[in-house]
N, C-alpha and C positions, 0 to 999 in steps of 0.2 A: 781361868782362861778357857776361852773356846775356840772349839779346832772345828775347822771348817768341816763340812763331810767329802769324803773324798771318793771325786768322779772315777769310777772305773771302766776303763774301756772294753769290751766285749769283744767288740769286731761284727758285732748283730746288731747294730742300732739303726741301720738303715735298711733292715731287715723285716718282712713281717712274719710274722709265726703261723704257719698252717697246719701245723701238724706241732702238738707235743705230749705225749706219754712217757712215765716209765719203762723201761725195758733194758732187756739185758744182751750186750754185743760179744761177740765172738768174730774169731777171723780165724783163716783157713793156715795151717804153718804145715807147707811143703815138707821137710820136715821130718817130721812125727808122721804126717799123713793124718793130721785129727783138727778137729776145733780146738781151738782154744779161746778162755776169756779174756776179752777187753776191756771190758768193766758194767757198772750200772750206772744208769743216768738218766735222763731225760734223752729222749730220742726227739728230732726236731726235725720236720720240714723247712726252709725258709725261703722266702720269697724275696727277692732286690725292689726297694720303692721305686726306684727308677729305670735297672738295667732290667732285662728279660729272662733272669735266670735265677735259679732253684738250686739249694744245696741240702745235703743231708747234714747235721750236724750233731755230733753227741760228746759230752763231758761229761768224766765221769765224777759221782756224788763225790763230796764233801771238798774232793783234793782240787775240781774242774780240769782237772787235765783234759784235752782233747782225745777222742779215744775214735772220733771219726769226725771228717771233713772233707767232703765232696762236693762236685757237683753233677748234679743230674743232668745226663746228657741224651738226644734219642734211642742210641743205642746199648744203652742198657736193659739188660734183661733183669728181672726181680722174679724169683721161683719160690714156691712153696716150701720148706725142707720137711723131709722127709714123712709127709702127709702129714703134718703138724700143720693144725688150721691155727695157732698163734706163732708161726716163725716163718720167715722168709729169709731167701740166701739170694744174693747180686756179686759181682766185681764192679768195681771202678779202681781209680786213680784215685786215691786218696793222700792227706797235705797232713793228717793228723800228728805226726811225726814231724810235720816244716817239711820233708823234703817229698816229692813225688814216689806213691809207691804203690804197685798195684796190689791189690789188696780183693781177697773173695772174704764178703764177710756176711755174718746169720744176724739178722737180731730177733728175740723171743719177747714175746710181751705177754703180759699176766694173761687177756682174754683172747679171744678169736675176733671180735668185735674193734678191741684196738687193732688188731695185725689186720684187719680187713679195710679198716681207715686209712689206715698206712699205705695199703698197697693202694686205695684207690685216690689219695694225694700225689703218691708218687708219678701213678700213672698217669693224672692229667697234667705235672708239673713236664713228665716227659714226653707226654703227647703237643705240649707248647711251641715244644724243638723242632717235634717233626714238620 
């Protein structure tokens, strides 16, 4: 017997990829008052084939949970953290969870090279808005 292969849906297939690295996310927990980890994954840009807009997206290894899902809006600000030339810290509204939640979150990537990609994806995806 053969078993057909089985299509799995993403929720990115109308999506194209501008950005993807390794990295590892954190988000801010009121709280404690500290970072904490969200996981590792592939960190993503993505682009809509058709509509005008740009989302961050990350899942994390092995398990794909969603560990970030936004979209890039113009009024987002993306900052350096703490003079680390491979991490930057932002808010948005994020869905990663299913329900809207706003969310200050870091992600660190191995080089200063990828984090410098990053930001300058990000920034023309949200210079699109403006």
């Amino acid at each position: 017997i053969q078993l057909a292969p089985v299509e799995t849906k993403t929720g990115e297939e109308d999506e194209n990829v501008l950005f993807c690295e390794r990295a590892k996310l954190y988000r801010f927990d009121p709280e404690t008052n500290q970072m904490k980890e969200r996981g590792i994954g592939e960190m993503k840009i993505l682009q809509h084939k058709t509509k005008e807009h740009y989302r961050i997206l990350m899942r994390r290894e092995q398990v794909l949970k969603l560990c970030a899902n936004h979209q890039i809006t113009s009024h987002m600000e993306m900052k350096q953290h703490g003079g680390a030339e491979n991490a930057y810290v932002w808010s948005a509204m994020d869905f990663a969870d299913g329900e809207a939640k706003h969310e200050t979150l870091c992600v660190r990537f191995k080089t200063a090279d990828q984090a410098k990609r990053f930001l300058k994806i990000f920034n023309e995806a949200k210079e699109s808005h403006a």
